[in-house]
C-alpha positions, 0 to 999 in steps of 0.5 A, spaced: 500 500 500 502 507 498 501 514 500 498 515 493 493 509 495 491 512 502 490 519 499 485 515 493 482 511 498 480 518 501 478 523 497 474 518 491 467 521 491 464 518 498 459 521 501 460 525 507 455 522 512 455 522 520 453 516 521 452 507 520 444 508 520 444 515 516 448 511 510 444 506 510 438 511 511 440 515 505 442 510 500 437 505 501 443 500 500 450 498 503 454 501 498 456 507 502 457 503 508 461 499 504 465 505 502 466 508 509 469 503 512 474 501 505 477 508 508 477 506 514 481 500 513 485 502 509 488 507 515 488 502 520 492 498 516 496 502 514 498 504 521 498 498 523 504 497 518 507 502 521 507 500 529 510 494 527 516 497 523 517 502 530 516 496 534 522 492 531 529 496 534 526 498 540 528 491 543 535 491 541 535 498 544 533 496 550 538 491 550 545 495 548 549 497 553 550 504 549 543 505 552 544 504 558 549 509 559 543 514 558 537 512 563 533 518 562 533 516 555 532 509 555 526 510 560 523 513 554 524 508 549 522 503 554 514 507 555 515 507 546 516 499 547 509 499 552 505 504 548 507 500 542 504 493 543 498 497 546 497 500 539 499 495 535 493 490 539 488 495 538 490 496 531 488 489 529 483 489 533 480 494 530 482 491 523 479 485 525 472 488 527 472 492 520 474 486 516 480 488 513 488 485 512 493 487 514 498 491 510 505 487 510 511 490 515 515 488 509 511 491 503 508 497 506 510 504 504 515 505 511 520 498 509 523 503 505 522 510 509 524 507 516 529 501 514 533 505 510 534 509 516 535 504 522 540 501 517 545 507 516 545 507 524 550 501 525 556 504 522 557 509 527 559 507 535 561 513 537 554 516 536 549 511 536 545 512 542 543 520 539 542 516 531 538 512 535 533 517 538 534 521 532 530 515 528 525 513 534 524 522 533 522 521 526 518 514 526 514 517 532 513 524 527 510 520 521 506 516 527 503 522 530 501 525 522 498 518 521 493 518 527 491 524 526 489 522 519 486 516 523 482 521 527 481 526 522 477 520 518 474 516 523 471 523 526 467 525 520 466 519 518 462 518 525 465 512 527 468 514 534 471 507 536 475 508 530 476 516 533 479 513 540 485 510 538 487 516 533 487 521 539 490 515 544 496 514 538 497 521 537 497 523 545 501 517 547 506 519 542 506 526 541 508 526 550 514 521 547 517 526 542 517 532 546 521 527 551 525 525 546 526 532 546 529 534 553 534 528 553 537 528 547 542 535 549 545 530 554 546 524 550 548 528 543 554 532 548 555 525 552 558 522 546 561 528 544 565 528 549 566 520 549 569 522 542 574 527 545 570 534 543 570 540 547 563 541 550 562 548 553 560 547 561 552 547 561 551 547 554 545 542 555 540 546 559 542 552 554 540 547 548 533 544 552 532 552 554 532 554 548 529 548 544 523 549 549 522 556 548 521 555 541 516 549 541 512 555 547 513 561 542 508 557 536 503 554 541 499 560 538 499 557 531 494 552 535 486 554 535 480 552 540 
């Protein structure tokens, strides 16, 4: 499945209708039904592709003694670990429910994104634990995005079982990134100073002070 088929999948003229019975109500048939949860489908599998490909490093992450050095930092990749067997069983329950296949981990459209990625990091020791994060930061993005899609669909398409597991992907998540983000100063002056550099005293609370003004600044770009 490809990004081109998702967007196919949502925007082929099918009505937009608020509910099961409405569509049923409105067309006197299946049809629209059927074309509502065909775009379900196709997101859930997706996503359910998608956790997959992130769950696969994580376990050799946990388990790397270059992890272990950053205890913060492996206790984020840990709760990624929980939250993503979490999402990975409510995804295919949901899956189930609406009938649909599962998308290949290996033929999806993330095997070539994200594989290529996890497989550059091996090469590099000396800064593994910040590529590590750096990637797990990149794969939790895409998810985020995705489940907003998730939401996005599932809402107006009605279907609030669906809604549910988008706004708690995205919640689990989003908490994970801006985690990422108040550990990975640390880590990335660690292993330079590992590497012989000359870290300026401080310099990571400077990072983390300034990175969070940053995100603060453009909470205006929100609307309620």
């Amino acid at each position: 499945m490809t990004n081109n088929d998702l967007m196919n999948d949502s925007t082929t003229n099918r009505p937009t209708l608020a509910s099961d019975t409405s569509l049923r109500d409105k067309t006197g048939t299946n049809q629209a039904y059927g074309d509502e949860r065909h775009s379900l489908q196709a997101y859930v599998s997706d996503l359910l592709a998608l956790e997959q490909h992130i769950g696969q490093p994580l376990q050799a992450q946990l388990d790397s003694d270059d992890m272990a050095a950053f205890p913060e930092a492996r206790s984020i990749v840990q709760q990624m670990q929980q939250q993503n067997k979490a999402h990975t069983a409510a995804l295919q329950k949901c899956l189930d429910g609406l009938g649909g296949n599962a998308a290949s981990p290996l033929k999806s459209a993330w095997a070539s994104l994200l594989g290529g990625a996890a497989s550059a990091i091996g090469g590099s020791r000396k800064t593994k634990v910040t590529k590590w994060l750096r990637d797990d930061y990149t794969a939790l993005s895409l998810a985020n995005i995705s489940y907003t899609l998730l939401h996005a669909t599932a809402v107006g398409l009605g279907n609030e079982s669906v809604a549910s597991i988008g706004r708690q992907g995205l919640t689990d998540y989003s908490r994970c990134v801006m985690a990422i983000n108040q550990v990975l100063p640390n880590v990335v002056l660690a292993e330079l100073r590992n590497d012989g550099e000359n870290v300026a005293t401080g310099a990571a609370e400077t990072i983390r002070q300034q990175t969070n003004a940053i995100w603060k600044s453009q909470a205006a770009v929100t609307t309620n």
